[in-house]
N, C-alpha and C positions, 0 to 999 in steps of 0.2 A: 721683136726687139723691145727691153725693156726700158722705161727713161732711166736714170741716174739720177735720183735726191742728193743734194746735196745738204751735207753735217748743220744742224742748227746753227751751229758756231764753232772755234775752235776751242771749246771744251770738251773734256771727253765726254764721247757719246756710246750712250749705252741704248742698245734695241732688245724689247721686250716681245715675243712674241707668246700672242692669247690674249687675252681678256678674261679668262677664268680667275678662279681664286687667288694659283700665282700671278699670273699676270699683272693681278690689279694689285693685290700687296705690294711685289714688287716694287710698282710703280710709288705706287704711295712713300713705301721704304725709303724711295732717294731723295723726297721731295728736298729734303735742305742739304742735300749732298751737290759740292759741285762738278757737275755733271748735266747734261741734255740728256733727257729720253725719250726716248721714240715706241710708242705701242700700236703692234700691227696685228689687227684680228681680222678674220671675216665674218664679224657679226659687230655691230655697232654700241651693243649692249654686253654688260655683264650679267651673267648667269649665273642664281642662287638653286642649281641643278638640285639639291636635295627637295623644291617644293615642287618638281618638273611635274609630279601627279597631281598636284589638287591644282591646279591649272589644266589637265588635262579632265579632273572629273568636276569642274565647274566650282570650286571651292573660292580661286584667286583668279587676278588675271594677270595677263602675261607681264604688263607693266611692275606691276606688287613685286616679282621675281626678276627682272629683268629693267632695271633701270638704264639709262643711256650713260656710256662711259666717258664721251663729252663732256656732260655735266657733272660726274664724279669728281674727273679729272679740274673743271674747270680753272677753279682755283689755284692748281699745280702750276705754277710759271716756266717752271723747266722741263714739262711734258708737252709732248701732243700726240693725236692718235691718228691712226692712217686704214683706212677700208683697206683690206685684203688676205686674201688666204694664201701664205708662204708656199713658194712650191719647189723654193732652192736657199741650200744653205752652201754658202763659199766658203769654208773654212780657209783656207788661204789667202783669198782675193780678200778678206772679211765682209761680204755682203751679203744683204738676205732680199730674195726676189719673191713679190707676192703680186695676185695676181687679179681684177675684178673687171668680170664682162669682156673678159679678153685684153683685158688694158693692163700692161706689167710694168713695174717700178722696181728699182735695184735701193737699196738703203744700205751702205755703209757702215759701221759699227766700229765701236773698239772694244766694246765689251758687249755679250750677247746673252740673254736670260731665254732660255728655251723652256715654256711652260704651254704647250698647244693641246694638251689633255691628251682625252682618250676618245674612243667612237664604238658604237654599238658591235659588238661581235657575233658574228651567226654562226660560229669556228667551221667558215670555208663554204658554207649555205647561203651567201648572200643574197640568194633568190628570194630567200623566206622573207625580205626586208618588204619586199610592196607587199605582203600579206599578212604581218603582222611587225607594225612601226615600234623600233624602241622607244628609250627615253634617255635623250641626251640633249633634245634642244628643243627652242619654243616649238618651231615647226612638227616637228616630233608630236609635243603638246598637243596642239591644236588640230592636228591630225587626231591624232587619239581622241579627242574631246568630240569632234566629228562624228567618230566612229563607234561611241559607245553610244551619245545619245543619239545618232540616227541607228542603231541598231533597234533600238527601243520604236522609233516613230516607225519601220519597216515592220517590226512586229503587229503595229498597232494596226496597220494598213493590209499586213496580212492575212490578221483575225479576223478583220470585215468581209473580204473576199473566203472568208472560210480555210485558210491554207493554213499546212504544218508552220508553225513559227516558233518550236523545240530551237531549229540552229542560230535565231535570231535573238534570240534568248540564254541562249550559253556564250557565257565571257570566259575568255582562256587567257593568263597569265604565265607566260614561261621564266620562269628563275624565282628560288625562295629566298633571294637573299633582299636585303632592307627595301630596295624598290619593288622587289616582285609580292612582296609582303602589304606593304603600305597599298600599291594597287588593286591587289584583291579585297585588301579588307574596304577599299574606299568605294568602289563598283558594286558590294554585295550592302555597304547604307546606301548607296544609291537607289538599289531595287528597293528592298527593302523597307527602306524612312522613307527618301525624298521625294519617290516618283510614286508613292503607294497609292496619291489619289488621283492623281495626272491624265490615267487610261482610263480609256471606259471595254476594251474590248478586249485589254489582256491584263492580264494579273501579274505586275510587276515582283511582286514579291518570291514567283515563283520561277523567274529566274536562276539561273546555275551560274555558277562560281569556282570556275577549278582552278588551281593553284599547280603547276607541274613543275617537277625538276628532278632530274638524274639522281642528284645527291639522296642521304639516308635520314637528312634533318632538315627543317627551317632554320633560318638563319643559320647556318655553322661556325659564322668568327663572332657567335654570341655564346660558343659552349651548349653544351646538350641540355641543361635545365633548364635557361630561357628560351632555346628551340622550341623541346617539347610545353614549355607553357605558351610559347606564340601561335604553335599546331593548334593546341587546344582553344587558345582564344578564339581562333581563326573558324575554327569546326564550329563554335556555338553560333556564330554568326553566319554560316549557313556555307562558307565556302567549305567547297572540297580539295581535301589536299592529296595530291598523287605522288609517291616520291617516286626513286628510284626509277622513274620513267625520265625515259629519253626522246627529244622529237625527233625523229627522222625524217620528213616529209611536212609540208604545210603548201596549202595552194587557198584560194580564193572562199571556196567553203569549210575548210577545217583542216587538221593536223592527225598528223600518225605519230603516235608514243609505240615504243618499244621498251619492254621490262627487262629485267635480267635476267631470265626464265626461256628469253625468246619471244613470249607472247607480245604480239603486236593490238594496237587499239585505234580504233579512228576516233576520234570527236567533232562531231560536225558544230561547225561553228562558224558565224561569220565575223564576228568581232576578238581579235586575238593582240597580245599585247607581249612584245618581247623583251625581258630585264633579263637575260642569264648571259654574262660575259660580258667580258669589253675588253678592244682593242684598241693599244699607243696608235697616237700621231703618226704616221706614214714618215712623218721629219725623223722620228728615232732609225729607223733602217737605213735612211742617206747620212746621217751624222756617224751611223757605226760602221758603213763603206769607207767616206770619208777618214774616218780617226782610227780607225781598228778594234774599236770597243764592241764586246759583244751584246747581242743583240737576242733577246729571246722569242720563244713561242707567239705571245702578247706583244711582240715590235715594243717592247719597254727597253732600254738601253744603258749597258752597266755602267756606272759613275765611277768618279774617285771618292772616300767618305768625305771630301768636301763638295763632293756634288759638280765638282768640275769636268768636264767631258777629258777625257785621256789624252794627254801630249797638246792639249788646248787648257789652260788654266785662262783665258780670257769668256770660256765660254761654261755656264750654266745650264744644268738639266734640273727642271723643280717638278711635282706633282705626279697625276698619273703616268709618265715617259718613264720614269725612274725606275731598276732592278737597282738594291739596294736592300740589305738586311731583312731582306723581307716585309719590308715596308709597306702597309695597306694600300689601296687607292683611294682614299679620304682627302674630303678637305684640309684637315689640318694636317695633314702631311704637304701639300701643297703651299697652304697659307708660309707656315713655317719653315721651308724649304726656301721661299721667295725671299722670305724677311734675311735667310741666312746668306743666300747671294747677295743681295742689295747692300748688306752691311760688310762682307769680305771686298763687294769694290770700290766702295766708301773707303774702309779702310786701306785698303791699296793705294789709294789716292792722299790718302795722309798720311804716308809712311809706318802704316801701323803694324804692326806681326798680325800673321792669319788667326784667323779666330777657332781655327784646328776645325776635325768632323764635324760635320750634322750632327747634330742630337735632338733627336723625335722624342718632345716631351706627348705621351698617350692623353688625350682628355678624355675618352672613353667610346663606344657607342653608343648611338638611341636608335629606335623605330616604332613610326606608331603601326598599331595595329588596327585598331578604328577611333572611336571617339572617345574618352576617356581611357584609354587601354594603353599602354605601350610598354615596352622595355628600354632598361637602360644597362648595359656595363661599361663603368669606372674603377678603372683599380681592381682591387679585390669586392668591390661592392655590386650585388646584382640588385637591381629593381624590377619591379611588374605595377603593373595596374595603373590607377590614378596618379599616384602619388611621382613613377615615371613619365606618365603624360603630362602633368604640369611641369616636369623637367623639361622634356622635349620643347613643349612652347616656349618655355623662357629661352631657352639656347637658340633656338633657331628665327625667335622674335630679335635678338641679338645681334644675328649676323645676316638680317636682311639690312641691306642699302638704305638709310635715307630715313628720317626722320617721318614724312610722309608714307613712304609706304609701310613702314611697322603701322601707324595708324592705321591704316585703310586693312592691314590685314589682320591687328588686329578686332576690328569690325565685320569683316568677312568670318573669319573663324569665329564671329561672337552668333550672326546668323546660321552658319554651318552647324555648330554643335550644339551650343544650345535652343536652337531654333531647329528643322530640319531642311531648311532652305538654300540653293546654291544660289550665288549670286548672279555667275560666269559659266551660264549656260549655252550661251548665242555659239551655232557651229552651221558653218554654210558647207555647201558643196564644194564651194572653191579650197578650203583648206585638206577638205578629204583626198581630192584628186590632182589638185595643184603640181604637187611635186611626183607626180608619177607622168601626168603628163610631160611637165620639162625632161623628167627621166629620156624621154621617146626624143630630143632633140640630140644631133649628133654632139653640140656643146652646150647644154643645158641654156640656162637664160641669156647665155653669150650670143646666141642663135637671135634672142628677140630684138636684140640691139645693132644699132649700125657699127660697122668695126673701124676701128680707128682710123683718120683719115678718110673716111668717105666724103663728109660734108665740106672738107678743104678743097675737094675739089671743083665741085659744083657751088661751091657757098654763094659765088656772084651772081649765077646765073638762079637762083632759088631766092636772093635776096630782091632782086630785079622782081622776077616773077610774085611772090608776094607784096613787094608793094604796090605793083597793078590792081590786086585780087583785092589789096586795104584801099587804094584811091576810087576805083570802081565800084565798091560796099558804100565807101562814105558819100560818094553824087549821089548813090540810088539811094539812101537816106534819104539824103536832103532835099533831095525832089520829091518826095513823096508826102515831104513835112508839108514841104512850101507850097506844092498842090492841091492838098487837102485829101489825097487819093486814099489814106489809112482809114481801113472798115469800108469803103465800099464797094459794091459789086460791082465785077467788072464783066460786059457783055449782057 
């Protein structure tokens, strides 16, 4: 049974769920509007998911991407934020019920901005996920960062004992699109630059690099000329790009590609990395039951063009959730999405006319492909090389969080590329296998915690009990002082 929050106030109250890019605009959007907001995530921080790789390969660390949304918000007087991961939307009732360590709270609304992103897609393989982690979130990250460079120190310990370490040494990449791009080329300067003096027993440099994906091009929603020059970038740098191959199969040491041809391929490997797909918020499939809206392939959920959910004008879809014109899954389709809700219930609130459809102004694409390399489409304008890589860093130096961490990253990225050094190397065991153990609990970390109401019942008799355990500690102190008995032998 979940508590009941009660309305900050009798103003209207708007609930924001996420913390991603809409979330947080959003939120910012109402700051001088009058209205309470309430933002409910299950992750404490906001995430600048497009640097989620160089976090993973030792570039940044997770804080530089990942500031605390607390302190974002701090300032906001008409917000505040609430742990939890939504697991019911009341479209009638108007409440939205989220849920942490087993502990559920119902929150109330009058106006609701649904912006919960999206989550890695395996289309229906979700096995392949303990065997090759995508990249959607820190944990994600840090996992990966685990796993590439303990790939590396397994190698290194293999080549002493004399053993094959070919699969400990081939990195696998699934998806050519901007992530799967950015990742291969950052794992093959890894080999390559970073770690080239590090071993003494194996030859980083000689490392493998493969790049796989079904599709006939890199990048596709960058057009076929900056495709094939990101291919070609990609190839000089020593990865290998596989197209038109499909994974069928991934287990513990490697993956089965299948071609169009029929022919199938293994590639042994023990470090593999998955970017191809992604799938809406599980929230879009109970909002398209609930309202009638349909609901596609990718759980994305069709809107009205003002983005309002169907026969619900109180309620907002922003960001990746949205089918919509064919709208990317970009940030600034997000960003921009959030800003246009925020300002249609602003203005409802001051008697204003609607502000009519969304309109997705394009800023462009970028991606880097290693270090001075990258592409950009704007407009009709294509870039390559440098002159897009100093684009890319200005933009994305931009839209990180906080005055502090653009410093700090730009100082990271000042070691990184012009130096060959990672900062944000440290990777324990515990991030490698952390979340696959919880995996094995019947409620994940809800399991580690007492469940609610346990200590209510015992609290007297444990309160009691402890302070015997503290007045008994403190005579055998004191006696020991006053004795003199400390350091010497006894018997």
């Amino acid at each position: 049974m979940a508590d009941v929050v009660a309305k900050p106030s009798d103003r209207h109250h708007v609930v924001v769920i996420g913390s991603g890019f809409g979330g947080l605009f959003a939120t910012k959007q109402l700051k001088n509007a009058d209205v309470d907001v309430t933002m409910i995530a299950k992750t404490t921080h906001h995430l600048f998911q497009p640097l989620l790789y160089q976090v993973a390969t030792g570039i940044l660390s997770e804080g530089e991407i990942a500031p605390p949304t607390r302190e974002i918000l701090s300032s906001q007087k008409n917000a505040r934020v609430l742990l939890g991961e939504v697991t019911t939307v009341d479209l009638e009732a108007r409440t939205v019920t989220s849920e942490v360590l087993g502990r559920g709270i119902t929150t109330p609304y009058d106006s609701l901005i649904v912006a919960a992103g999206a989550r890695q897609s395996y289309f229906g393989n979700d096995q392949f996920a303990e065997f090759a982690p995508g990249m959607k979130s820190i944990d994600d990250a840090l996992e990966l960062r685990g796993r590439i460079f303990g790939a590396f120190e397994m190698a290194e310990l293999g080549a002493l004992r004399g053993e094959d370490v070919d699969h400990l040494l081939t990195f696998v990449v699934v998806g050519a699109g901007p992530t799967g791009v950015e990742m291969a080329g950052q794992i093959a300067e890894l080999a390559k630059r970073t770690l080239k003096k590090d071993f003494r027993a194996i030859n980083t440099k000689r490392a493998r690099v493969i790049l796989v994906d079904a599709a006939n091009q890199v990048l596709p929603p960058f057009g076929s000329r900056l495709g094939h020059w990101s291919q070609k970038a990609l190839e000089d740098l020593g990865v290998e790009v596989m197209l038109g191959a499909m994974v069928t199969d991934v287990d513990e040491r490697g993956l089965v590609v299948k071609f169009k041809s029929g022919r199938t391929e293994r590639i042994d490997s023990l470090c593999k990395v998955w970017a191809a797909g992604v799938q809406a918020s599980p929230l879009g499939k109970q909002l398209g039951e609930q309202s009638g809206a349909p609901v596609d392939r990718a759980g994305r959920i069709g809107v009205n063009p003002d983005l309002t959910l169907p026969g619900h004008p109180e309620v907002f879809v922003v960001g990746d959730m949205i089918s919509l014109n064919n709208l990317p899954g970009v940030a600034q389709v997000a960003i921009q999405g959030a800003k246009h809700a925020a300002k249609e219930i602003d203005g409802r609130l001051k008697g204003k006319p609607s502000g009519g459809p969304f309109k997705y102004f394009d800023k462009g694409s970028m991606a880097t492909i290693s270090r001075f390399r990258a592409v950009a489409s704007v407009g009709k304008v294509r870039l390559t090389g440098f002159v897009a890589w100093v684009m890319w860093l200005a933009v994305h130096l931009f839209y990180i969080t906080g005055f502090k961490n653009r410093v700090t990253a730009v100082m990271h990225w000042f070691v990184s590329f012009l130096g060959r050094g990672r900062s944000e190397r440290t990777a324990t065991e515990q991030q490698i296998f952390a979340r696959s153990a919880l995996s094995r609990l019947d409620r994940g970390a809800a399991d580690l915690v007492s469940p609610p109401g346990y200590y209510d019942s015992i609290a007297e008799q444990a309160e009691q009990d402890q302070r015997e355990r503290l007045e008994q500690n403190a005579e055998q102190e004191s006696r020991l002082t006053d004795s003199g008995q400390r350091g010497v032998s006894v018997g």
